[in-house]
Steps between C-alpha positions, in 0.01 A plus 500: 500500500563264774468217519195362725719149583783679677357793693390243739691176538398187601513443844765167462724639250785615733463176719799338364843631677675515190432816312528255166251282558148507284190259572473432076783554263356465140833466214381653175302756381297377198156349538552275701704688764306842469127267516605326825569864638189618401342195621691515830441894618104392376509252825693736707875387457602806498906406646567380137856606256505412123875433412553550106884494409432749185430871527105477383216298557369283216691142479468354202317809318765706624815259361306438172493810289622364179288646155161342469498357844138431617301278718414157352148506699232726434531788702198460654592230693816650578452696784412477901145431530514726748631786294384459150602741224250636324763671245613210333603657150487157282406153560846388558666772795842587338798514742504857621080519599578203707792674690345847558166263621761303822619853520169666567381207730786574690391900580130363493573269789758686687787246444812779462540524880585126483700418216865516541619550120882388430489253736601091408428209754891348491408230750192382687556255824204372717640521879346215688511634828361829468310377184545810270651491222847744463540643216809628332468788239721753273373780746590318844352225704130424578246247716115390400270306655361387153667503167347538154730405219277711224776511216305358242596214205590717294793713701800323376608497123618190374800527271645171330894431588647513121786394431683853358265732634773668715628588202277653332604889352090609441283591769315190655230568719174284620161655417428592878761721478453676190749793366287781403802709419625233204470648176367155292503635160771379381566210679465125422307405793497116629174380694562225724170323613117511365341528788242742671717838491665447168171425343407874589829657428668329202165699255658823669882392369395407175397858427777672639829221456690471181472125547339219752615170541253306769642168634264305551485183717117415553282622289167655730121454405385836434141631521351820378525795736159672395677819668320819480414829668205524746276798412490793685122414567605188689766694718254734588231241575731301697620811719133618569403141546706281669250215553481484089883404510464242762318349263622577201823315678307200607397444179883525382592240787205254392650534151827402600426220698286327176819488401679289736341135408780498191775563707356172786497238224148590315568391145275648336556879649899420429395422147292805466775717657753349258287560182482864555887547594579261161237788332649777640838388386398388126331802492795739577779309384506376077831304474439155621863418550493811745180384642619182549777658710231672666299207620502370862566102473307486891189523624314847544548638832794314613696788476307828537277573227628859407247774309621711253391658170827659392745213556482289211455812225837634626665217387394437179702805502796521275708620760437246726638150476388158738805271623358205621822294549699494884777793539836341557671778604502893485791706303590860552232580287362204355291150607603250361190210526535091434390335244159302567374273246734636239527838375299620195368831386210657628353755304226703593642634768692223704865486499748216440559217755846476608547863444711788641266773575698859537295651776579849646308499790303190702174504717401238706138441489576126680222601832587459878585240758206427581573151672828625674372782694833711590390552860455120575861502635447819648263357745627273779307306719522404903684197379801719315361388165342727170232438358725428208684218659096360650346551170812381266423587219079432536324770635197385763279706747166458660223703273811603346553702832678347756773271552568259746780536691460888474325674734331837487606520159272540173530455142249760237467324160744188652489188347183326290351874516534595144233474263504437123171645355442825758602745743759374759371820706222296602674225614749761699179644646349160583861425714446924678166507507303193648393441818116519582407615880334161587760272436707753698311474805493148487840426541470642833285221602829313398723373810851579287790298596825637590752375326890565407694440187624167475507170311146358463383281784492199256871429559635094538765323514531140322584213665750221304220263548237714370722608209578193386048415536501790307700413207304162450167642425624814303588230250198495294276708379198434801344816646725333801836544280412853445411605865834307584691678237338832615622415875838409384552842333410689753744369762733652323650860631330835383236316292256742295109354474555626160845345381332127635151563339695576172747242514204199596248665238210548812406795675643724733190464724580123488835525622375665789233247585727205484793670656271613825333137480823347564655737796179407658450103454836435364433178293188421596404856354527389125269259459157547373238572801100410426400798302120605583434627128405868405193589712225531348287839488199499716180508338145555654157581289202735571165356397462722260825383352453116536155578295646675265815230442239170498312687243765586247644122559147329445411806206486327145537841341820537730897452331660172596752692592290697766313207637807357545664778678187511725482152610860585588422753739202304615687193574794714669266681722467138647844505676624277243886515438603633126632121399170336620288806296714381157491135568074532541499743177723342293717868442845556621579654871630819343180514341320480827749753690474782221139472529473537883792757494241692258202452709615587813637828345243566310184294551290485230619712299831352497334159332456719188748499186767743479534724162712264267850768343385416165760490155762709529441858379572549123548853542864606630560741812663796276136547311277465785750720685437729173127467535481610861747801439348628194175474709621672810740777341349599143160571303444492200508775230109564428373348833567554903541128591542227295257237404556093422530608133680786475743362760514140296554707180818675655694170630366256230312265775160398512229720591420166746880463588477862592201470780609198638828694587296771627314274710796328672630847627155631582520779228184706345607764345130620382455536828504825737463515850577789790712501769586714813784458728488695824734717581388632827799460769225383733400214338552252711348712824204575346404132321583362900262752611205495281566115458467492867149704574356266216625185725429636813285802544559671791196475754247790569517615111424498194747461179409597212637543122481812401524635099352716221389341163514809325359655214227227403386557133129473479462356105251417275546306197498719174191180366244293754667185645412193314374243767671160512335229293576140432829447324542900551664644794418912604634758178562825626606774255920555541410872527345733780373820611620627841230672706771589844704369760438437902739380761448228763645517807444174700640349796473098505461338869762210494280272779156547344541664114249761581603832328448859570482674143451879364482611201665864388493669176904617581760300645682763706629520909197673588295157350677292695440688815170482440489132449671494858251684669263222365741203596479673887139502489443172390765334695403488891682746749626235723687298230800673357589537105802330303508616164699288266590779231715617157776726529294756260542815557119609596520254854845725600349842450573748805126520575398105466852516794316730704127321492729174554659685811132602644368142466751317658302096509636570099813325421638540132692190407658556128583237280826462275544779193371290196380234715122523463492138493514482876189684517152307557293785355640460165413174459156590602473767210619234244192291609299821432632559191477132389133448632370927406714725341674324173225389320232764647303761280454848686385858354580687730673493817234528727374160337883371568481610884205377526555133392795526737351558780228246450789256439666568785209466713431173358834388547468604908159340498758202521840602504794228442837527660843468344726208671831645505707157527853634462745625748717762482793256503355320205473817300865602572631189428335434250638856330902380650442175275402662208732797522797221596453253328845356514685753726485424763667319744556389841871510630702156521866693583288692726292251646881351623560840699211503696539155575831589659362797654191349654672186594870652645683286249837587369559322188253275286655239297347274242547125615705311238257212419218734416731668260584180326195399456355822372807469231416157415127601444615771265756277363230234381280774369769653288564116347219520218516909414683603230793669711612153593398298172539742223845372356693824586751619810455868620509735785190330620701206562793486781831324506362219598244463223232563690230831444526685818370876356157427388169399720353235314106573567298789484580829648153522725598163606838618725276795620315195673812351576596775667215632701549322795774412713520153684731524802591159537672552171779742720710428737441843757744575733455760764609828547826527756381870552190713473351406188442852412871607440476288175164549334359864581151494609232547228252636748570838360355411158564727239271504205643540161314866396689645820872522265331749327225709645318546183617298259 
């Protein structure tokens, strides 16, 4: 088949002279390479090339294909939300469903074309004068406009320099590259590192190797993996219903971010977390000198928190033996380890200190580099330096994206991007994918300033007499010694914002301010200046307001704490300053400015207490997690839902215990309600068009809403009614005879709620023409007809066509399959059936017609329209939020092309002082979490000490961060030629259905 994005190329794409030039050169081809692709030929990018230097797509799922290898994060999460798999086969996606899944995104979305397999980025060098970046690779030389370094963290194994390991005789090899071919059976194995992979393959060795040794040099907190297969009834639900697995997956996200309050410094979640790991293990492992050996001596969290069910039952083994004490050195086949603490015997199951340990083969299970990205000195800035020689040794970026000093060049899942508790995809999808439409068209309100690389514009030059001023008041420790300090540093050559803010203990932010202050005033520029004070908010009242707010203060029934939030707001509606408020009500300024802030954001209602959290929840996560999936996934055996008891009887909670959980996550399982999802392919067409004749009828006509209530059951009670009495409601007998059924056909006038009705015995074609003659009758000849109609099959016959075709004022309008909602006229017959038909008595169905009729001519005697208040746009996006919940995504790589496109700019580059200070932000939030102070050192942490992998907030929270781009955060430079031989215009948008007709 061909493909639909290279039959007709862009218009720009052979712009460039150079045959080897490309607008966006993506490196990598895993998720975060093959998602900006997709994302990319979605906006019409179509002058893209995905370099991957192995011979398949798949990055890290493609490396990793040791035994047991799986995904740590529940599958559902681990996929693009715009391409979810509904054919998951367990909770946990093993290694080879998550390969085949990149691999069928890539023929889904047509990336084959585009990927140039075999191919490794040797050098990348940013050419200030033509600004492109030229790029050398194993296959020849090539140019980009932009560059996306999408190699991943986890790319490069991380072996540890032993001293003997050259010497070795076995095999060695690390986990990522895994000898399938090695017969095991017979071999002493040695398992160096406990992290992530060997957790999931040392179970696998233990059943196939004559012996294991594990060296271990941290032990890792380990929580139960719950694994399990998803049934084939959820698989098939999920493929026939892809809105269910949106949220089936936001409920999986929600779930994972409850989590993240342990891992930020909450106490009590930590503690929770840590009594279910210290379960887990006492559970699984019986020899407490093992177990001791077995127990993390740092806080949960602070290295990754792995999951696994299998682990700690493979070695209790008595194959298996635990070294916990440092390897000296490594023998031709032996490793020899140092004592630590002294050596004694460990029975159970843990071998000697100070040992030899014959091994016959080694595996390194020891992780990546994830801090020391390989292709950092690959990359070389306009200056002649890597990103290796700017970073040394600390990885920073802007969002995690950009780096100063770099233009045109951006990082997927760079720096303070990883994530400890979810899926990193989103946070790779939130750096692709954001970039909402207005905050694109405002930045062309922006004047942008041309600019070229160069040293910031803060530059000086110290004089002898202003060093020496300078040296006499950084004595001290005055806010004045510190600005003078800060001033002194920063004469000095090639100063970093970052290096002085760390070195002086402020802020890189700070550095700036003080640093600009004094190019501009020199001296004079460090001294305090009158500071006007925070402003306060503005604050006006309505009468109604001011009446309400004198009451509740004067109200002896009121709270003091109410009163005294009113005569707050009352006495700061008088223009009084916060300070003079406090002093004349005897409370504290903050006080005063919390209490405005919440009034003018929320007027009265804001005044009101907030819902206090309570005692901390006495019931861990692993049993309400239990609760929920036992709800959502099983019944019970002599039931088809469970109830509070039956479910408190199976997990040994309270039958209370048991519907407060239910409450929380909105669950009723003796509940039963219908849905429909349309699947007409003109759904959106038809909701804009009937939407649109109920909003604004077209003039000269009539619309009306046209169905059949058919077969109406005229009943009669098997015993008399009994009349309502007092303290008796109506009793009806349960059972009924049935005397016939008629159909009504009615058409409901949507500007007065008349209705034109008719009654028929059948409910055929030759009915409903009937009941059109009658409509044309009744309706006058100058007006013409809209019919707002069903797709069922009597209103398509070939002979209701041809009367249609004779009386052309008639115009059929049809509404969406299964969407009867949209109709007015069936709202009308639930009112009939509320008000006639449910609770009527009729014996026979002439009595049934002829209560209808009467009804209906009562109800035109003084008909009542509907008010249709929504719009079509409402509806629709209404259905986008629920179906994408959180998909979805606006494009902040992107939004940075069509800046550059719409604004002729060559090269955007993030300004150094904005990237400090976004570093120092993150650097302060990182101080209290538990990845800076949990007690341990890991691969969160860089050289340096500092934790430069993870993104210390919530994972919503850099969406927001990165929905908008501020240009006065970049410096732009122009274009030197047409703008359009470096970033191909998206005019010719592609969507992404088009890479497969069909699919």
């Amino acid at each position: 088949m061909t493909d639909p994005h290279t039959t007709n190329p862009a218009p720009h794409e052979a712009a460039d002279a150079s045959p080897g030039h490309v607008s966006v050169v993506i490196v990598g081809a895993g998720f975060a390479g093959l998602g900006t692709a997709v994302r990319l030929l979605q906006e019409g990018y179509r002058d893209l090339l995905i370099l991957e230097r192995a011979d398949e797509v798949g990055g890290t799922w493609r490396d990793n294909a040791y035994p047991g290898c799986a995904c740590d994060v529940p599958s559902r999460l681990y996929s693009f939300s715009f391409a979810p798999n509904p054919t998951w086969s367990r909770r946990f996606a093993p290694q080879e469903e998550i390969e085949r899944y990149l691999k069928r995104c890539v023929d889904r979305y047509g990336l084959t074309p585009r990927l140039r397999l075999g191919c490794e980025l040797q050098r990348a060098t940013w050419d200030p004068e033509r600004l492109r970046w030229d790029l050398d690779t194993s296959t020849g030389p090539l140019s980009a406009g932009l560059l996306v370094m999408a190699q991943g963290p986890l790319s490069e194994p991380a072996i540890p320099s032993l001293p003997g390991l050259e010497g070795f005789a076995g095999e060695a090899f690390h986990s990522a590259g895994w000898k399938h071919d090695l017969d095991l059976s017979a071999k002493r194995v040695g398992v160096i590192g406990t992290g992530a992979s060997a957790v999931q393959f040392i179970p696998h060795l233990q059943r196939t190797a004559l012996q294991v040794t594990v060296f271990q040099r941290t032990p890792s907190w380990i929580a139960p993996r719950q694994d399990r297969p998803v049934p084939a009834w959820q698989r098939r639900l999920f493929r026939l219903a892809p809105p269910v697995q949106r949220l089936a997956r936001g409920w999986e996200y929600m779930t994972r971010e409850t989590t993240l309050p342990a891992l930020l410094g909450n106490r009590t979640m930590a503690a929770l977390g840590r009594r279910e790991a210290l379960a887990h293990l006492h559970r699984q492992v019986k020899n407490p000198e093992l177990r001791s050996k077995l127990t993390p001596d740092y806080a949960l969290g602070c290295k990754r928190v792995l999951l696994s069910d299998n682990y700690y039952p493979a070695l209790v083994q008595p194959n298996v033996r635990v070294v916990t004490d440092p390897i000296a050195s490594v023998g031709p086949n032996t490793v020899l380890t140092t004592p630590r603490g002294g050596a004694q015997a460990s029975p159970g199951g843990a071998a000697s200190a100070g040992a030899t340990h014959p091994v016959d083969v080694l595996i390194f299970g020891t992780g990546f580099r994830v801090t020391d990205a390989s292709y950092a000195q690959r990359v070389i800035g306009g200056d002649g330096r890597s990103l290796k020689e700017v970073w040394q040794g600390s990885p920073q970026a802007h969002l995690g994206t950009t780096v100063a000093g770099f233009p045109n060049l951006f990082l997927m899942a760079g720096p303070n991007t990883g994530v400890g508790h979810t899926s990193l995809i989103y946070m790779i999808e939130s750096q692709i994918n954001y970039c909402p439409a207005p905050e694109i068209l405002a930045l062309s309100c922006y004047g942008f300033r041309m600019s070229f690389p160069g040293r910031p514009s803060v530059e000086f030059v110290l004089t002898a007499d202003e060093r020496d001023q300078l040296v006499g008041w950084s004595r001290g420790t005055s806010r004045l010694a510190v600005r003078a300090r800060i001033v002194l540093r920063c004469a000095e050559p090639d100063v970093v914002y970052a290096r002085v803010a760390d070195d002086l203990g402020v802020s890189a932010m700070t550095v700036g301010k003080w640093r600009k202050r004094f190019a501009e005033s020199r001296l004079e520029g460090l001294a305090d200046t009158d500071r006007p004070g925070r402003p306060k908010t503005g604050l006006s009242l309505s009468d109604l307001e001011r009446e309400q707010l004198t009451r509740w203060a004067r109200r002896a029934k009121s709270s003091q704490a109410l009163a005294l939030r009113s005569r707050i707001v009352l006495a700061c509606a008088e223009d009084m300053s916060n300070k003079r408020v406090a002093s004349r009500l005897g409370t504290s300024v903050s006080t005063v400015a919390r209490w405005r802030r919440r009034f003018v954001e929320l007027r009265l209602e804001g005044l009101a207490d907030e819902l206090r959290p309570g005692r901390p929840p006495s019931i861990l996560l692993d049993r309400v997690e239990e609760v929920v999936v036992a709800t959502l996934e099983t019944s019970p055996r002599d039931a088809t839902h469970w109830s509070r008891a039956s479910m408190a009887e199976r997990t040994g909670l309270s039958k209370s215990t048991i519907g407060r959980i239910w409450r929380q996550f909105d669950l009723k399982p003796h509940v039963q309600d219908t849905f429909k999802l349309s699947t007409d392919p003109q759904f959106v067409e038809k909701v804009v068009d009937v939407v649109g004749l109920y909003h604004h009828p077209p003039e000269k006509a009539v619309v009306l809403c046209v169905d059949e209530k058919s077969q109406v059951q005229a009943l009669d009670r098997s015993q008399p009614v009994l009349p309502m009495m007092p303290g008796m409601p109506e009793r009806r007998t349960h059972d009924y005879q049935r005397h016939g059924v008629t159909s009504l056909f009615a058409a409901f006038d949507i500007e007065d709620g008349s209705v034109i009705s008719s009654l028929h015995r059948r409910h055929r074609a030759v009915e409903f023409k009937k009941f059109l003659v009658k409509i044309d009758k009744v309706v006058p000849a100058e007006l013409d007809v809209h019919l707002i109609c069903d797709n069922y099959a009597t209103h398509k016959t070939p002979a209701i066509k041809a009367w249609l075709g004779r009386h052309p004022r008639f115009h059929i309008h049809f509404t969406p399959t299964g969407s009867s909602w949209i109709n007015q006229v069936e709202r009308w017959f639930g009112h009939l059936t509320d008000k006639l038909i449910r609770r009527g008595t009729h014996r026979s169905v002439q009595a049934l017609e002829a209560d209808i009729r009467t009804w209906i001519q009562t109800w035109n005697e003084d008909p009542k329209p509907f008010t249709w208040t929504k719009s079509a746009d409402e509806i629709l996006n209404s259905l986008a939020k629920y179906i994408a919940r959180i998909s979805g995504a606006g494009h902040y790589l992107v939004s940075t092309l069509r800046l550059m496109r719409s604004r002729g700019l060559g090269s955007v580059d993030v300004r150094a002082e904005t990237q400090h200070a976004y570093n120092a932000e993150l650097q302060n939030r990182m101080a209290p979490t538990v990845w800076a102070a949990g007690g341990c050192s890991g691969w969160y942490q860089d050289r340096t000490g500092r934790v430069t992998t993870i993104w210390p907030a919530s994972t919503w929270q850099f969406r927001r961060r990165t929905r908008a781009i501020d240009p006065d955060e970049y410096v732009l430079t122009a274009s030197r030629v047409a703008p359009d031989q470096y970033i191909s215009d998206g005019s010719d948008r592609v969507g992404v259905g088009e890479a497969q007709p069909g699919s």
